[in-house]
C-alpha positions in Angstrom: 8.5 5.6 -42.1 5.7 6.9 -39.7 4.5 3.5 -39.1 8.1 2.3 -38.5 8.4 5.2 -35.7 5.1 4.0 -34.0 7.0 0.2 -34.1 10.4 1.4 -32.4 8.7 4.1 -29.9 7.0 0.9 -28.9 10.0 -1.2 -28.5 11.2 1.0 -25.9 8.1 1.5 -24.4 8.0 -2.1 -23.6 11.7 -2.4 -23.1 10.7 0.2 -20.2 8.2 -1.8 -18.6 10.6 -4.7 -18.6 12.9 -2.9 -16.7 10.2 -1.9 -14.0 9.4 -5.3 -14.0 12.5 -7.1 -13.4 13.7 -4.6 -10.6 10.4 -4.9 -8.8 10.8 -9.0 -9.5 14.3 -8.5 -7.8 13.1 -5.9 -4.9 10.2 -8.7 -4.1 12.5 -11.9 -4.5 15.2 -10.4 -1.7 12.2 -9.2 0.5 10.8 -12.6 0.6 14.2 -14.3 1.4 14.7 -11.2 4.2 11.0 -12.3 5.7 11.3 -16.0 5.0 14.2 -16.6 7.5 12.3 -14.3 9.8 9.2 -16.5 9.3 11.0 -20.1 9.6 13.0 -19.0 12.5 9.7 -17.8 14.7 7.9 -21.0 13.5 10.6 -23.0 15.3 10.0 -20.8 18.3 6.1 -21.0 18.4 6.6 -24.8 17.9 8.3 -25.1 21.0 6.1 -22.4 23.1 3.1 -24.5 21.5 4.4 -27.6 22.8 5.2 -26.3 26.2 1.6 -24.9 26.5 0.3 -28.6 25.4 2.3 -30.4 27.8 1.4 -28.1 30.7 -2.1 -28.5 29.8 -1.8 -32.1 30.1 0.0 -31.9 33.4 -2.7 -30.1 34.8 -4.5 -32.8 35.0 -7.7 -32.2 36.6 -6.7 -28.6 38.3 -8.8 -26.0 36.5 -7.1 -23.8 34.3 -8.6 -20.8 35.2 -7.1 -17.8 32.5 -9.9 -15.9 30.7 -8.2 -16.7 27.8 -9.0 -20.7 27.5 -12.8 -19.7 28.4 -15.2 -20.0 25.7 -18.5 -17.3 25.7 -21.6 -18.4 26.3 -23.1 -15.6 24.2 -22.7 -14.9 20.8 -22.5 -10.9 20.9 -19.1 -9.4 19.1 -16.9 -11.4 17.8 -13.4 -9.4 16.0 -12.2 -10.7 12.7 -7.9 -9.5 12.4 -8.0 -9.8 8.4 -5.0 -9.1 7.0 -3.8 -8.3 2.8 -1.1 -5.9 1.5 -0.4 -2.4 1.2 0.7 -2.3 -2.4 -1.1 -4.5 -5.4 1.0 -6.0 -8.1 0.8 -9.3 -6.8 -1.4 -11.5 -8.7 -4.7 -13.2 -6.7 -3.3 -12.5 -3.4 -5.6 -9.6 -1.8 -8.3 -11.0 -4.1 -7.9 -14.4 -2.1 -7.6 -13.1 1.2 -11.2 -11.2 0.7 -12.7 -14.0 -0.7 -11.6 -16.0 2.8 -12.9 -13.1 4.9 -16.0 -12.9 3.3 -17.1 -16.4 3.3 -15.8 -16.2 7.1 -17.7 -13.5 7.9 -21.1 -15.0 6.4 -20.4 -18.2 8.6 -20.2 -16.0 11.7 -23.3 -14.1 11.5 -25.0 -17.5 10.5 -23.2 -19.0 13.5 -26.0 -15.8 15.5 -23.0 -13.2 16.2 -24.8 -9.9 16.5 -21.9 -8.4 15.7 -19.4 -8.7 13.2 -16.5 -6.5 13.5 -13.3 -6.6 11.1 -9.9 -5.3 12.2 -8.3 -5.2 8.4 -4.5 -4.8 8.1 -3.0 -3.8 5.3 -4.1 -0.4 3.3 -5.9 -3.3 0.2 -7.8 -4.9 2.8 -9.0 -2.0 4.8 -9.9 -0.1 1.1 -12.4 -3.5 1.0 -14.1 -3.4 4.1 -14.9 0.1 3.9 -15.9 0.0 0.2 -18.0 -3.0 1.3 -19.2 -1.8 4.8 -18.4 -3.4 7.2 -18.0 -2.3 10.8 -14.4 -2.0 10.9 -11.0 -0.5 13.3 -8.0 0.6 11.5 -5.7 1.2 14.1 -3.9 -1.3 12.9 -3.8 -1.2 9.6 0.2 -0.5 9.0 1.0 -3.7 10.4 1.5 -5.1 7.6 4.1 -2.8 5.6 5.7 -2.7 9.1 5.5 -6.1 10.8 7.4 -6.2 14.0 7.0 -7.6 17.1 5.8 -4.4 18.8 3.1 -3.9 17.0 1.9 -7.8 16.9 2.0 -7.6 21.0 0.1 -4.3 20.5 -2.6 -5.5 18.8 -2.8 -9.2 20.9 -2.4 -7.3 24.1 -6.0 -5.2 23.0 -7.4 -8.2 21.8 -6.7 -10.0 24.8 -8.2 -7.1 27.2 -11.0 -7.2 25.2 -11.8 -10.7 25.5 -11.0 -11.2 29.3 -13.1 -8.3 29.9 -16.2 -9.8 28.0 -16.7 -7.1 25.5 -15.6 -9.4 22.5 -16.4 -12.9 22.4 -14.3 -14.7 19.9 -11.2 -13.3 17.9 -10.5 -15.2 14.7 -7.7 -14.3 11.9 -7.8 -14.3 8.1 -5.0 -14.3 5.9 -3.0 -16.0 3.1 -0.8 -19.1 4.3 2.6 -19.4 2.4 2.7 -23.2 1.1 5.4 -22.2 -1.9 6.5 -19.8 -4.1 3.7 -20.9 -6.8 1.0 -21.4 -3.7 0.0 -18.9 -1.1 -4.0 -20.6 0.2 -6.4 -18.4 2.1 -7.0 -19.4 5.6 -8.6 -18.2 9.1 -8.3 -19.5 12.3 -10.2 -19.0 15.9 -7.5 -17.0 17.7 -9.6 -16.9 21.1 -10.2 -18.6 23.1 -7.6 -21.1 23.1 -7.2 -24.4 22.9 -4.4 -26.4 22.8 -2.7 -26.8 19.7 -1.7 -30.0 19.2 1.9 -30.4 18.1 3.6 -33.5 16.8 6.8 -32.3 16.5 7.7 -30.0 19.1 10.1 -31.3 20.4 9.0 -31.9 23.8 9.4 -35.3 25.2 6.0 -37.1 26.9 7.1 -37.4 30.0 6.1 -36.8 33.4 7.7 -33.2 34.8 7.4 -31.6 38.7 6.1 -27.8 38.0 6.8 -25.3 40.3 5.0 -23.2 40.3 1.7 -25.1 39.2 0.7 -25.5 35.7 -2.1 -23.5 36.1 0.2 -20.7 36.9 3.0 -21.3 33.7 -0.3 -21.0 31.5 -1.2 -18.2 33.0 1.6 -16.3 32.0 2.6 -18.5 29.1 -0.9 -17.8 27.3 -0.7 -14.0 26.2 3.0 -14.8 25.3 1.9 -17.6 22.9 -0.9 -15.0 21.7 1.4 -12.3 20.8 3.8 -15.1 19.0 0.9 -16.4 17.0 0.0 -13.1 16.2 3.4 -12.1 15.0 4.0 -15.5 13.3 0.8 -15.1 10.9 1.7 -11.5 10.1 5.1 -13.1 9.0 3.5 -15.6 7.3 1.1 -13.3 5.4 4.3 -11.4 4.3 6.0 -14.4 3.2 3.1 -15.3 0.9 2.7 -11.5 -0.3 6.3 -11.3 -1.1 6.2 -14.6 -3.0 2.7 -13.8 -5.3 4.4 -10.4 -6.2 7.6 -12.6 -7.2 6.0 -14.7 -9.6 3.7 -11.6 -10.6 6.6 -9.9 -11.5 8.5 -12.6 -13.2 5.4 -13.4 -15.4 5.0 -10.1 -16.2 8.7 -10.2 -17.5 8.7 -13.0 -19.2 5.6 -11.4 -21.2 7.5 -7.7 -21.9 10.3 -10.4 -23.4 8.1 -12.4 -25.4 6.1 -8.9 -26.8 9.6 -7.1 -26.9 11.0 -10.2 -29.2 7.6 -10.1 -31.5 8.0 -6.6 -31.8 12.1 -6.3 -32.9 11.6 -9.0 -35.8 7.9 -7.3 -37.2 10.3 -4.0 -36.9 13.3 -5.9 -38.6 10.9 -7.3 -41.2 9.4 -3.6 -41.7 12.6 -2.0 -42.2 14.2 -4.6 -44.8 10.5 -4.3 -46.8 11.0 -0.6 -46.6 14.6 -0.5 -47.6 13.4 -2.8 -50.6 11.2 -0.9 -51.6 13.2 2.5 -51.9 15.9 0.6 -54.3 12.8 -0.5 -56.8 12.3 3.3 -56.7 15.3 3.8 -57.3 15.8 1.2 -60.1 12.8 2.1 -61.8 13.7 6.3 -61.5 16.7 5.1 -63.7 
């Protein structure tokens, strides 16, 4: 009977943990739909700014564009890697991924001849890595990622851009995990600053020859930080969408092996019980 005890304290043991696991399946699967329509929608909007910002580039024609932020450094002194993971874990390769990317990005950079690599981690996972791994790192930002708003996204674009026009960082590049599907989030990094123009095939903005007023020169200049602090916010959506999705399918595997365990568990309990049960009435027939 003892071992019988240990069978059915371990049915609900795992019967427990199925539990856990299905709400936190369902918690994750109606943040993702929550930050998914928030993702598409911006991506729509950056689309657009993006193809603005490439058509006034092309209309400049031969006018310099003159914004700091479209002015690659000659020298190769700090460059600012924005890498971004989750607060929580639970969600299968994803932070595991995301500091693979950063730190094959951050060996290209110092080969590259930066003196000076610093990382700007958000999410509590990521910023855990950097400093187990020391690296020179900033942390103000590292709730962005539980709390992803715009505010804090033109916060941290806003210092970045500072930074950069006033020459104490020379390149700003991103790292994070781009959501493809719900079975495929792929690491990824990009050179945030400065900026080029990103060339946009569906944008929706006809080729065709506009009057500007005032100049394109002065649209980008106050077009630029605004498409900076949209990128920004866009990847930190993105990176949410993808953490959101990993922790979906974590959870739902995780559930579908409780289900698997719990159903091995009931029939060797089942077949326990009947050989004990059989057993007592040949005691009892023989005790006749």
């Amino acid at each position: 009977m003892a071992a019988l005890k240990e069978i059915k304290a371990r049915i609900a043991s795992v019967g427990n943990t199925l539990k856990i696991t299905s709400a936190m399946k369902m918690v994750a699967s109606a943040k993702l739909h929550h930050v998914q329509s928030e993702s598409e929608a911006l991506s729509v909007y950056e689309r657009q700014l993006s193809g603005i910002t490439e058509a006034l580039f092309r209309y400049a024609g031969e006018e310099e564009i003159t914004s700091p932020l479209t002015q690659p450094h000659k020298e190769l002194r700090r460059v600012v890697v924005v890498a971004i993971a989750s607060d929580g874990s639970l969600c299968g390769g994803f932070n595991a991924e995301a500091m693979r990317e950063l730190e094959r990005r951050v060996a290209a950079l110092h080969e590259e001849g930066f003196a000076r690599v610093e990382i700007w981690p958000v999410g509590e996972k990521m910023v855990s890595y950097v400093r187990k791994r020391g690296f020179l790192f900033d942390d103000t930002f590292r709730a962005l990622s539980g709390h992803h708003d715009y505010a804090g996204a033109e916060r941290l674009a806003d210092r970045l851009m500072k930074d950069y026009a006033a020459g104490r960082l020379d390149r700003v590049v991103m790292v994070y995990n781009h959501y493809v599907s719900m079975s495929r989030q792929t690491p990824c990094s990009e050179i945030l600053l400065p900026l080029e123009p990103r060339h946009t095939t569906d944008a929706g903005v006809p080729d065709a020859n506009y009057l500007c007023e005032p100049s394109p020169r002065e649209l980008l200049e106050s077009l630029l930080p605004l498409a900076v602090r949209t990128r920004i916010y866009e990847v930190l959506l993105d990176s949410a969408t993808a953490e959101h999705a990993a922790r979906t399918v974590a959870m739902q595997t995780a559930s579908d092996n409780a289900q698997d365990l719990l159903d091995e568990l009931t029939l060797f309990y089942n077949k326990q019980r009947q050989q004990a049960i059989t057993n007592e009435l040949a005691d009892i027939g023989q005790a006749e």
